[in-house]
PDB file of N, H, CA, C and O in Angstrom:
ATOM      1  N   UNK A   1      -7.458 -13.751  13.431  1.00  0.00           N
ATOM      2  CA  UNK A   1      -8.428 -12.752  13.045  1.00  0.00           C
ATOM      3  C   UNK A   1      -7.734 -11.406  12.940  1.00  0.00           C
ATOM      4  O   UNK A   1      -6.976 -10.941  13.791  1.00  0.00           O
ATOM      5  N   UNK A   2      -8.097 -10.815  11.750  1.00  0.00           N
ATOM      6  H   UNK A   2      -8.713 -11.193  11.059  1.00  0.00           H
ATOM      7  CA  UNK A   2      -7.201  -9.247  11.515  1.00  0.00           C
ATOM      8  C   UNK A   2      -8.277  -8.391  11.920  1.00  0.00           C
ATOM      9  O   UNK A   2      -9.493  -8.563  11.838  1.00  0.00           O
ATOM     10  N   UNK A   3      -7.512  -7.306  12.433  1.00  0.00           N
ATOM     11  H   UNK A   3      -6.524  -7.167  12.499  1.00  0.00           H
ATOM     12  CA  UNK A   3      -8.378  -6.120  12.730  1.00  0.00           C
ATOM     13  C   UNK A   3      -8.889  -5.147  11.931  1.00  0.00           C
ATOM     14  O   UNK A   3      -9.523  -6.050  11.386  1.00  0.00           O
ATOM     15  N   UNK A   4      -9.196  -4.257  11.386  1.00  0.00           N
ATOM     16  H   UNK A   4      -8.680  -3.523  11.829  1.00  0.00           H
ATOM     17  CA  UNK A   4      -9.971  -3.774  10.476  1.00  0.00           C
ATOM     18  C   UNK A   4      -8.759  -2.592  10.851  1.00  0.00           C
ATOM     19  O   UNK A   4      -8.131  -2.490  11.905  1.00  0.00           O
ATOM     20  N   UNK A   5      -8.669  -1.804   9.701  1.00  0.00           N
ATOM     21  H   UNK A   5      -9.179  -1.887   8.846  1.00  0.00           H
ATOM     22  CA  UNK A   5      -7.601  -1.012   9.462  1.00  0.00           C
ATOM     23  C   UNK A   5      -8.193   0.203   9.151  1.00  0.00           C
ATOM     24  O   UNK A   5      -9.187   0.151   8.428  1.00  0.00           O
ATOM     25  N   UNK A   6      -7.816   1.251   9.523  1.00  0.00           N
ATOM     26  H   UNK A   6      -7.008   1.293  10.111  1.00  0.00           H
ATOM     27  CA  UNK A   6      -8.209   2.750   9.020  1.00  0.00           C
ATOM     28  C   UNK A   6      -7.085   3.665   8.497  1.00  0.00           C
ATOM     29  O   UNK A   6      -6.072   4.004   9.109  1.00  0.00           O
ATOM     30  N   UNK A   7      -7.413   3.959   7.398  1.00  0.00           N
ATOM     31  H   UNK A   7      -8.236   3.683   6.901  1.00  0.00           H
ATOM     32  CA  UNK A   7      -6.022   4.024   6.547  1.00  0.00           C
ATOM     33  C   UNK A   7      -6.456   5.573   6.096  1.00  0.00           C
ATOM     34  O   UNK A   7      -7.534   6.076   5.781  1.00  0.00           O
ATOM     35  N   UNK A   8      -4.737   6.215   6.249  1.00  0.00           N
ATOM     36  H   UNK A   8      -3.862   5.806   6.504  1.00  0.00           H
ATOM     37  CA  UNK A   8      -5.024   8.343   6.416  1.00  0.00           C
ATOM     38  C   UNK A   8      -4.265   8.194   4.949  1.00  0.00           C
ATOM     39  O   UNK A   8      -3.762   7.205   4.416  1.00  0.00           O
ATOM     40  N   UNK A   9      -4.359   9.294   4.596  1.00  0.00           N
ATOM     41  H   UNK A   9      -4.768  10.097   5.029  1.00  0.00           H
ATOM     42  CA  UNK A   9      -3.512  10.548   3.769  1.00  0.00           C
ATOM     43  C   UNK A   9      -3.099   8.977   2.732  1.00  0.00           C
ATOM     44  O   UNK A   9      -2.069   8.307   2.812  1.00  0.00           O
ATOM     45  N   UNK A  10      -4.215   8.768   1.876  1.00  0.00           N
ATOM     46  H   UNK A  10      -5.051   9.313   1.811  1.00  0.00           H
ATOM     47  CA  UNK A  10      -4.485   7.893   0.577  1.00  0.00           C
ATOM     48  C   UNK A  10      -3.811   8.797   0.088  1.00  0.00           C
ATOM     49  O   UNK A  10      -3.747   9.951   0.509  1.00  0.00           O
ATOM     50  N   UNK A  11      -2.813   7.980  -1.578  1.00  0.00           N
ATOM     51  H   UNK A  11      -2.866   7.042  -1.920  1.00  0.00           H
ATOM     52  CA  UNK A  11      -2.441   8.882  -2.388  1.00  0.00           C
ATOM     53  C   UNK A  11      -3.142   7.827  -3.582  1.00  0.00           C
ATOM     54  O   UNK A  11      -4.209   7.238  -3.413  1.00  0.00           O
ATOM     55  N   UNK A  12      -2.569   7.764  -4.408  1.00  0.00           N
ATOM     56  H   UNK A  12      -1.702   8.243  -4.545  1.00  0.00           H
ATOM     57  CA  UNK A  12      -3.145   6.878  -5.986  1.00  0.00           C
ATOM     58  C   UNK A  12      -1.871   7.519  -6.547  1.00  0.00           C
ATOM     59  O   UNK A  12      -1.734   8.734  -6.408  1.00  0.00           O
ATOM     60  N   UNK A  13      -0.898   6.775  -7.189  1.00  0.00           N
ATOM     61  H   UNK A  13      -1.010   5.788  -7.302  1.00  0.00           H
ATOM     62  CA  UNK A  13       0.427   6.645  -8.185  1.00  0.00           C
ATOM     63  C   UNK A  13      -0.203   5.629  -8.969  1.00  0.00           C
ATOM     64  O   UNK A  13      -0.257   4.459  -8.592  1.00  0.00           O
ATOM     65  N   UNK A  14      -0.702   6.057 -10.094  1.00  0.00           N
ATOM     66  H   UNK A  14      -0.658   7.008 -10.400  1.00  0.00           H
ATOM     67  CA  UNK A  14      -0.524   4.772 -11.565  1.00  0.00           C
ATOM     68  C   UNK A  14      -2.098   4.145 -11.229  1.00  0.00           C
ATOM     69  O   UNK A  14      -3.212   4.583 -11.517  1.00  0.00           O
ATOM     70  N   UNK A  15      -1.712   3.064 -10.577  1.00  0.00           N
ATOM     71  H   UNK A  15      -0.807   2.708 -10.344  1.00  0.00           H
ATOM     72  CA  UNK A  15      -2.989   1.963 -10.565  1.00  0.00           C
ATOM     73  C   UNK A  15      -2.786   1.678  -8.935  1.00  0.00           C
ATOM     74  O   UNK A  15      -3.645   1.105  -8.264  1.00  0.00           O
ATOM     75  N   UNK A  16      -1.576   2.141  -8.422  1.00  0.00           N
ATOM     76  H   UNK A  16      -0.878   2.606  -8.967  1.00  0.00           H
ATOM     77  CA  UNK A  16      -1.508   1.876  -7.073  1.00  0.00           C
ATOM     78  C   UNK A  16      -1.940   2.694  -6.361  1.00  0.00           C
ATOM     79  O   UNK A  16      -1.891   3.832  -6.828  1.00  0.00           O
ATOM     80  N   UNK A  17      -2.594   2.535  -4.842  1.00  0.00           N
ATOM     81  H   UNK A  17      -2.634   1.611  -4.463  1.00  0.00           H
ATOM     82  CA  UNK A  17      -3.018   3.251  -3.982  1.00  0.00           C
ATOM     83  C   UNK A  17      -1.566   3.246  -2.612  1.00  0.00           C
ATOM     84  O   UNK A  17      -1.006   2.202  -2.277  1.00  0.00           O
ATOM     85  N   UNK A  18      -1.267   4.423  -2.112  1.00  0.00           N
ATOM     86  H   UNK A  18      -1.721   5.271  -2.384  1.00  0.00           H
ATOM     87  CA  UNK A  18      -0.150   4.331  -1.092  1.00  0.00           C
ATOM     88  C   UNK A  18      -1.119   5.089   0.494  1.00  0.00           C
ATOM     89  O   UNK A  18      -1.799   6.114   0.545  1.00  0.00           O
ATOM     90  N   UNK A  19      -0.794   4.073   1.599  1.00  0.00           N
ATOM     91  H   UNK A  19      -0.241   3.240   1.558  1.00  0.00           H
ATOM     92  CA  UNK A  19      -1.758   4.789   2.576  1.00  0.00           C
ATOM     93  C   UNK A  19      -1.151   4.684   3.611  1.00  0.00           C
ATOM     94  O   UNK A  19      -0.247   3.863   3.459  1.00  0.00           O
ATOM     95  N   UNK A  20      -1.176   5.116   4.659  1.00  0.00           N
ATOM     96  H   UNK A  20      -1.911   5.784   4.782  1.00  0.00           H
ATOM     97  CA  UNK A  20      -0.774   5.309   6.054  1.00  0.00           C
ATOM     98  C   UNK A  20      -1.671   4.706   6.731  1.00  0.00           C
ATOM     99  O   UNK A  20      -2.834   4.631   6.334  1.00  0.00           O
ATOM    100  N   UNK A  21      -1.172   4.086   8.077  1.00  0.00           N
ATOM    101  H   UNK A  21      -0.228   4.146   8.400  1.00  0.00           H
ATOM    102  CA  UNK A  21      -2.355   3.293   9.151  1.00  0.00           C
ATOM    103  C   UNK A  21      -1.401   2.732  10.026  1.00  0.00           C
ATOM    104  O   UNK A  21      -0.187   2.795   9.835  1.00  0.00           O
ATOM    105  N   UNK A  22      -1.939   2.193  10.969  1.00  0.00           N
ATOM    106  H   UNK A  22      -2.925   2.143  11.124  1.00  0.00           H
ATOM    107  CA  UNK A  22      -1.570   1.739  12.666  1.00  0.00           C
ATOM    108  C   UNK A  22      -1.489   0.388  12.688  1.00  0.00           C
ATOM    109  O   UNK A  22      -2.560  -0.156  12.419  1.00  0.00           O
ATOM    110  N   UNK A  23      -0.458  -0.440  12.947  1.00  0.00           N
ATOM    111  H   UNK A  23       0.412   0.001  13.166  1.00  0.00           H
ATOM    112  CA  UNK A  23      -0.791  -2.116  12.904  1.00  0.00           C
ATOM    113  C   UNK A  23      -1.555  -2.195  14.543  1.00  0.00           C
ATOM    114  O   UNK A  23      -2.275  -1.479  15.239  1.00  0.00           O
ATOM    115  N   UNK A  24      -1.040  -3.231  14.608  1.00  0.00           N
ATOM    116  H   UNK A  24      -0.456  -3.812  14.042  1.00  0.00           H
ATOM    117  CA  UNK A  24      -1.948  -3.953  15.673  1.00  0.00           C
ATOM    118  C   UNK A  24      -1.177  -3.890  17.354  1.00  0.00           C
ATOM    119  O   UNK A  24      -1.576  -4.097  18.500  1.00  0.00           O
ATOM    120  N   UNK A  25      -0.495  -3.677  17.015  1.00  0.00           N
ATOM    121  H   UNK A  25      -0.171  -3.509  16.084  1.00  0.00           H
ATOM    122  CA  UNK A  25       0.863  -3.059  17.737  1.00  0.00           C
ATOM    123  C   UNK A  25       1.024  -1.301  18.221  1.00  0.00           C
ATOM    124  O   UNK A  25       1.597  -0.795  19.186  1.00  0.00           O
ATOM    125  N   UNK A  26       0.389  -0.803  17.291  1.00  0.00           N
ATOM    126  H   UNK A  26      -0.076  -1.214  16.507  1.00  0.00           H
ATOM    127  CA  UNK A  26       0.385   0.921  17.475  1.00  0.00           C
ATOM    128  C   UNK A  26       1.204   1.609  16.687  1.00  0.00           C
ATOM    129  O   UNK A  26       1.129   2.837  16.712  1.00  0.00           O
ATOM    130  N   UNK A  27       2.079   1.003  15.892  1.00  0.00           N
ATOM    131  H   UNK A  27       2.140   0.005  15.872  1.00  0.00           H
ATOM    132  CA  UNK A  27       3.155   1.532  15.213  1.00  0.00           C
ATOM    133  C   UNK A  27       2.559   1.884  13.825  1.00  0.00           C
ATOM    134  O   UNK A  27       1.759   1.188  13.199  1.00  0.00           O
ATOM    135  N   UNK A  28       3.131   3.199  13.408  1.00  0.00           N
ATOM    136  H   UNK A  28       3.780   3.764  13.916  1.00  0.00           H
ATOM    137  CA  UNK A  28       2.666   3.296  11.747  1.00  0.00           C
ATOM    138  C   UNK A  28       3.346   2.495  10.802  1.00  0.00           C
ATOM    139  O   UNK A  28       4.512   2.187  10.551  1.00  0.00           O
ATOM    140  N   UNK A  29       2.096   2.239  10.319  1.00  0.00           N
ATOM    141  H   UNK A  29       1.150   2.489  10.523  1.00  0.00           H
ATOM    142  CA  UNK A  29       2.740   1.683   8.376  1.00  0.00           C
ATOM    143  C   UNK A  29       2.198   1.961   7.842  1.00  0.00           C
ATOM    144  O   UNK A  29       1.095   2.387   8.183  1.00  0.00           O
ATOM    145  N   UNK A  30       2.735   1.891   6.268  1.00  0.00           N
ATOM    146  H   UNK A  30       3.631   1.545   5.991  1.00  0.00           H
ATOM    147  CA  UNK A  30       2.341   2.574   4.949  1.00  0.00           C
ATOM    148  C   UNK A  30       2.404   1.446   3.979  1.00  0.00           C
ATOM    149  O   UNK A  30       3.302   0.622   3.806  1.00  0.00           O
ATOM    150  N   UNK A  31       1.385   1.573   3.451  1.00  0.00           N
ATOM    151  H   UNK A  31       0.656   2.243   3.592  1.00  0.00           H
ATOM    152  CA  UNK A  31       1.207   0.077   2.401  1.00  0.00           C
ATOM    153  C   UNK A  31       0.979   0.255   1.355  1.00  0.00           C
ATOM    154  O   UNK A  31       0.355   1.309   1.230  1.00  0.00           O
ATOM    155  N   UNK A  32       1.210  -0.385   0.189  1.00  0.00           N
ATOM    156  H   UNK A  32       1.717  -1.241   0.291  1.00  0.00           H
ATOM    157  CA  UNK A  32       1.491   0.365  -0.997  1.00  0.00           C
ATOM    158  C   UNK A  32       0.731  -1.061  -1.686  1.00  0.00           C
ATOM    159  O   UNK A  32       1.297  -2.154  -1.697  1.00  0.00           O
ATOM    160  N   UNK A  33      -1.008  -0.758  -2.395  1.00  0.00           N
ATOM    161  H   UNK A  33      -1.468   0.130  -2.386  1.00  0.00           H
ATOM    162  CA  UNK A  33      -1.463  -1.597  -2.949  1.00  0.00           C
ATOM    163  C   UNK A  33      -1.852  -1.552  -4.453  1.00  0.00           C
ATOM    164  O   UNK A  33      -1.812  -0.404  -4.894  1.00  0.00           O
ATOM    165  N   UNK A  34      -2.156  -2.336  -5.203  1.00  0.00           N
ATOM    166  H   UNK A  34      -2.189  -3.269  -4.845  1.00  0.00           H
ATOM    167  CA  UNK A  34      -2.585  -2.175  -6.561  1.00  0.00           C
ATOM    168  C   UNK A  34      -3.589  -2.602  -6.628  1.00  0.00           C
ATOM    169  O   UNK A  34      -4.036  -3.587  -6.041  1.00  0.00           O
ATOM    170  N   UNK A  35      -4.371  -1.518  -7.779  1.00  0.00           N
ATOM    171  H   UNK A  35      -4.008  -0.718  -8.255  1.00  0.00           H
ATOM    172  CA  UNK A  35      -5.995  -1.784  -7.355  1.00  0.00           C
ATOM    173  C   UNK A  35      -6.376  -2.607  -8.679  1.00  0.00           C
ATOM    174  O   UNK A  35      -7.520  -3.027  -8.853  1.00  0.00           O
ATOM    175  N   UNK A  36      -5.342  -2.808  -9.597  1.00  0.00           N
ATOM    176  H   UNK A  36      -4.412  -2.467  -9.456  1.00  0.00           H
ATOM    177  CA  UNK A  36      -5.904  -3.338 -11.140  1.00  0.00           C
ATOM    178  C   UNK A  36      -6.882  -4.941 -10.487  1.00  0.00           C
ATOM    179  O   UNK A  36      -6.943  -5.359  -9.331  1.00  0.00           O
ATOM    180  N   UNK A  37      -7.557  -5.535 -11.821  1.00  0.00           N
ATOM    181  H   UNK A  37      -7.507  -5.195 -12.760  1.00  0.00           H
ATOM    182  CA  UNK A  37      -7.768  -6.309 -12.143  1.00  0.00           C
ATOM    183  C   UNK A  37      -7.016  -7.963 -11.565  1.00  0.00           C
ATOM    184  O   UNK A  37      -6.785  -8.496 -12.650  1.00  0.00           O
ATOM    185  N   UNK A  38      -6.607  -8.850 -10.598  1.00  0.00           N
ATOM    186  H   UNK A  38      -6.795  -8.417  -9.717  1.00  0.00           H
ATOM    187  CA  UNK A  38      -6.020  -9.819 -10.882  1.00  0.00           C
ATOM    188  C   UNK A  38      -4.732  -9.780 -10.477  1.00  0.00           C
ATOM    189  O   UNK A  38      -4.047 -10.795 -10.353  1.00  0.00           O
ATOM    190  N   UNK A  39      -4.235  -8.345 -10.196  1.00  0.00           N
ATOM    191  H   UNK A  39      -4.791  -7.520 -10.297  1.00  0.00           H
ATOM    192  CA  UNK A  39      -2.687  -8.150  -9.916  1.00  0.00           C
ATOM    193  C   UNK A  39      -2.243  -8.409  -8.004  1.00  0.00           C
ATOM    194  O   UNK A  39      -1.090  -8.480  -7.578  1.00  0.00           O
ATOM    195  N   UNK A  40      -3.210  -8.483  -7.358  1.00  0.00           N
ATOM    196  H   UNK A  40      -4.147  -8.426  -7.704  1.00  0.00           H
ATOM    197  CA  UNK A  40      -2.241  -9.067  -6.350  1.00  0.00           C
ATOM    198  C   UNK A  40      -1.273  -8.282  -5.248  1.00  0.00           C
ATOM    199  O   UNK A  40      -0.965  -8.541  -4.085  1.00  0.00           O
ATOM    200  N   UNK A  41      -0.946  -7.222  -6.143  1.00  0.00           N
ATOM    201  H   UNK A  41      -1.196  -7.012  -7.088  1.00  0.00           H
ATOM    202  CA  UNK A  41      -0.195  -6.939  -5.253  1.00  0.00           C
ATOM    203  C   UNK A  41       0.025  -5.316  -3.887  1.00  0.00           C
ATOM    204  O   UNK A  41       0.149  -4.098  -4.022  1.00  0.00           O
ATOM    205  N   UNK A  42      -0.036  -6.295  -2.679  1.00  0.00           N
ATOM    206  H   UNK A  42      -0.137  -7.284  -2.570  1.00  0.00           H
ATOM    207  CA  UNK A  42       0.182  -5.431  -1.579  1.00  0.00           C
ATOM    208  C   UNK A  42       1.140  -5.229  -0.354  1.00  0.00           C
ATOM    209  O   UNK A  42       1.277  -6.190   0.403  1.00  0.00           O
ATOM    210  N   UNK A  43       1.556  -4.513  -0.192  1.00  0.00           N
ATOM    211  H   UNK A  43       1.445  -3.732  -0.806  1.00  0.00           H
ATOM    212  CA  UNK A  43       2.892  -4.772   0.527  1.00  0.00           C
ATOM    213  C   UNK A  43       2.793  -3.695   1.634  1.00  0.00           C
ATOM    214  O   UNK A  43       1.942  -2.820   1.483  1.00  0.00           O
ATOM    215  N   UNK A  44       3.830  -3.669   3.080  1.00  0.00           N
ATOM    216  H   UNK A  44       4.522  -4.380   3.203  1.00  0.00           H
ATOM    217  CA  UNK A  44       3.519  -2.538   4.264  1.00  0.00           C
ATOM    218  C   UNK A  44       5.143  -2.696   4.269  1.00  0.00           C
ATOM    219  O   UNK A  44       5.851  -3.686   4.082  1.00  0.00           O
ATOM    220  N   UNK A  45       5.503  -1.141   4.599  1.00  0.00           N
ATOM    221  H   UNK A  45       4.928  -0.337   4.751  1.00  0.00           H
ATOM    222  CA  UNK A  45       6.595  -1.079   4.337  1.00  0.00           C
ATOM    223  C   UNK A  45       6.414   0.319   6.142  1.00  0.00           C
ATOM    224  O   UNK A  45       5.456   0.870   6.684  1.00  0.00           O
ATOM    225  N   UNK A  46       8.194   0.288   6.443  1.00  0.00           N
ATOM    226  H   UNK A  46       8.972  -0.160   6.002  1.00  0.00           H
ATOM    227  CA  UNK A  46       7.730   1.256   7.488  1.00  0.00           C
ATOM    228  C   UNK A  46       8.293   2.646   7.102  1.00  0.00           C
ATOM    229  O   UNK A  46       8.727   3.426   7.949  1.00  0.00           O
ATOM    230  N   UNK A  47       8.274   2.806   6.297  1.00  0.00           N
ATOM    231  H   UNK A  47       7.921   2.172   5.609  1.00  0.00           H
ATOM    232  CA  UNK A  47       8.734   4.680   5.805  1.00  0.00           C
ATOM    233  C   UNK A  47       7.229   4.806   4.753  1.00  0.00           C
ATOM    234  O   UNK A  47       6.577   3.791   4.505  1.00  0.00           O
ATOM    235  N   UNK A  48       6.905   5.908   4.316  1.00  0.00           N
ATOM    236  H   UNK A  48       7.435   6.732   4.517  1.00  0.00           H
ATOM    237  CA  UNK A  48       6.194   5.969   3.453  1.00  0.00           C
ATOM    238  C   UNK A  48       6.969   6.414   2.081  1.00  0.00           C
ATOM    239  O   UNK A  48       6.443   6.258   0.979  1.00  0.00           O
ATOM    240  N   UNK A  49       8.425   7.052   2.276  1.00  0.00           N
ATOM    241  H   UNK A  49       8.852   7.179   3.171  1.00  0.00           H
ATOM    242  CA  UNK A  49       9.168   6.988   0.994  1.00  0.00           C
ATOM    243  C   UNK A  49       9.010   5.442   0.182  1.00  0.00           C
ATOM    244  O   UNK A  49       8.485   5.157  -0.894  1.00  0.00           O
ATOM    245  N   UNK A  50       9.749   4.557   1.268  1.00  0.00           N
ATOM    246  H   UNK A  50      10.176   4.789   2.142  1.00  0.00           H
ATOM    247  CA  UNK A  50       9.463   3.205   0.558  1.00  0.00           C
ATOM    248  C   UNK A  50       8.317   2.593  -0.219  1.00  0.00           C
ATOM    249  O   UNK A  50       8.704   2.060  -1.259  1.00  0.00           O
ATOM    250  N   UNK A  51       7.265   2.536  -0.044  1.00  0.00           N
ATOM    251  H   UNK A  51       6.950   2.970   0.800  1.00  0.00           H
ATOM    252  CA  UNK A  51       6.025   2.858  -0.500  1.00  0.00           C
ATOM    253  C   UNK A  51       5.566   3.517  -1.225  1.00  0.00           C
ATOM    254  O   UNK A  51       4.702   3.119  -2.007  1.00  0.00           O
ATOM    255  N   UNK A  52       6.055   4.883  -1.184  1.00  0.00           N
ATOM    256  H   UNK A  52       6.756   5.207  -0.549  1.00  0.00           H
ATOM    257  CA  UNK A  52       6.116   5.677  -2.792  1.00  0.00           C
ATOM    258  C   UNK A  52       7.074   5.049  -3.715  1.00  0.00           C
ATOM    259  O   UNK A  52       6.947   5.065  -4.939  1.00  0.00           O
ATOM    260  N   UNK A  53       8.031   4.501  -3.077  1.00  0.00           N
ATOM    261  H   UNK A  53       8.134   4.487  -2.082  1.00  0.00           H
ATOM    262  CA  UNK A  53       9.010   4.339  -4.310  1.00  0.00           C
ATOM    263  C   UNK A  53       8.443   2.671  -4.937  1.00  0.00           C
ATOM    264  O   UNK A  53       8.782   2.213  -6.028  1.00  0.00           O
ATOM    265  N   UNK A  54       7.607   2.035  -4.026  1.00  0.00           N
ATOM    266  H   UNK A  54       7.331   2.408  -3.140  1.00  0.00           H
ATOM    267  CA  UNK A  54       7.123   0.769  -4.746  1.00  0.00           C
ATOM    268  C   UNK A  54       6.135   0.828  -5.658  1.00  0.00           C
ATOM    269  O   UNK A  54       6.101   0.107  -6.655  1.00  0.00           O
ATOM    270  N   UNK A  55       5.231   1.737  -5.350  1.00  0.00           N
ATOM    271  H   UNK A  55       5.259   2.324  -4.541  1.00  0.00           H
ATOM    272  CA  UNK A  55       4.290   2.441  -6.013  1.00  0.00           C
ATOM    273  C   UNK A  55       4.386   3.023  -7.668  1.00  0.00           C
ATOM    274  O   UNK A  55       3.759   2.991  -8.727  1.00  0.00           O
ATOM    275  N   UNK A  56       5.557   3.527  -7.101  1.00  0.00           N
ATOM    276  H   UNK A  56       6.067   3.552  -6.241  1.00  0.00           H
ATOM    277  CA  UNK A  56       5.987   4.036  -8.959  1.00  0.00           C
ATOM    278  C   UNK A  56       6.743   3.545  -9.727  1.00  0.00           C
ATOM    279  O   UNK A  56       6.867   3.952 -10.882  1.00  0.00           O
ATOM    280  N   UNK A  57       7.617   2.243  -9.063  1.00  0.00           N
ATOM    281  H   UNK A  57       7.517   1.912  -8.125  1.00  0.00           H
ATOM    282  CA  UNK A  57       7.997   1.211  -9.607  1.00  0.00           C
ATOM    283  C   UNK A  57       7.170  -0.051 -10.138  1.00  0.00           C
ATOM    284  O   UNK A  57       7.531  -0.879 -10.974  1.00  0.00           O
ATOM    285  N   UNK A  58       6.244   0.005  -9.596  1.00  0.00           N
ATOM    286  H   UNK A  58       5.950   0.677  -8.916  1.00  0.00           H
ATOM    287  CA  UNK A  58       5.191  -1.579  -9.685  1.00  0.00           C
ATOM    288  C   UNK A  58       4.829  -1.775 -10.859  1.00  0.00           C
ATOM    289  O   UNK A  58       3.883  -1.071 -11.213  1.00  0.00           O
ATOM    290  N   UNK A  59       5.175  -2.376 -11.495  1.00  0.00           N
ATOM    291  H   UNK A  59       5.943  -2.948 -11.208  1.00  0.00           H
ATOM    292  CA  UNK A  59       4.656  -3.177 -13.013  1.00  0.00           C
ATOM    293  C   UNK A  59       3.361  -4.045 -13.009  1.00  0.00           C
ATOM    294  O   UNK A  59       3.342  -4.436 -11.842  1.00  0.00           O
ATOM    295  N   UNK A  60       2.511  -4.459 -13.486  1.00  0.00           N
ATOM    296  H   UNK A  60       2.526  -4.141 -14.434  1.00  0.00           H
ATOM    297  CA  UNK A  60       1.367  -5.389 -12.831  1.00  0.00           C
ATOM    298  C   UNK A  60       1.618  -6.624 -13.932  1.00  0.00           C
ATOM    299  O   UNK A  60       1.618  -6.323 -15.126  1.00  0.00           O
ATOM    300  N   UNK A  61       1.777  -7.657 -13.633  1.00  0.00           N
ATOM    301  H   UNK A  61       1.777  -7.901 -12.663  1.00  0.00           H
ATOM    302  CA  UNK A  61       2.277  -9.231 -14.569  1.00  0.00           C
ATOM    303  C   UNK A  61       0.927  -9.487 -15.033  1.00  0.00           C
ATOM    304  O   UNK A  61       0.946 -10.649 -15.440  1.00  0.00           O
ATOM    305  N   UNK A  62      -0.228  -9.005 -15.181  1.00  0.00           N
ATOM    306  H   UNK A  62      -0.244  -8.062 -14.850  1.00  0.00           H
ATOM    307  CA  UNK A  62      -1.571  -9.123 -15.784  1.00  0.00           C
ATOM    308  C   UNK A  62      -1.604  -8.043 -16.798  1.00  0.00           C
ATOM    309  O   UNK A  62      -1.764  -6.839 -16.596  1.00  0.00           O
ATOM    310  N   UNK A  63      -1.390  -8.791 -18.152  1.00  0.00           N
ATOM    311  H   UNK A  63      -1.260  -9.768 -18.316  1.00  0.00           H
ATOM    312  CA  UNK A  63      -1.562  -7.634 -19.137  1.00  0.00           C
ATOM    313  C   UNK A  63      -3.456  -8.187 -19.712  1.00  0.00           C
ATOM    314  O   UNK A  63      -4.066  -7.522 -20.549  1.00  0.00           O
TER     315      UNK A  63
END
């Protein structure tokens, strides 16, 4: 069972959303999701550079 997440300082790059939040553990992460249609893709990375930089790299394979 996952815990419900409260996620700070949202940005939006492109179609992706990049957010900050606490795992389950106490430690920050930053997760870098895409909000299109069908695309799938979400990832937690532990810098929030990394996460920006997936963010503005992300291509979506659903044209």
């Amino acid at each position: 069972m996952t815990a419900k997440r409260r996620f700070r300082n949202v940005v939006r790059i492109g179609p992706v959303q990049v957010a900050t939040s606490y795992d389950g553990r106490g430690r920050e992460k930053h997760t870098a999701a895409c909000t299109a249609p069908r695309c799938g893709f979400s990832t937690d990375y532990d810098s929030r550079a990394a996460a920006e930089l997936a963010a503005r790299t992300h291509c979506c394979p659903v044209r």
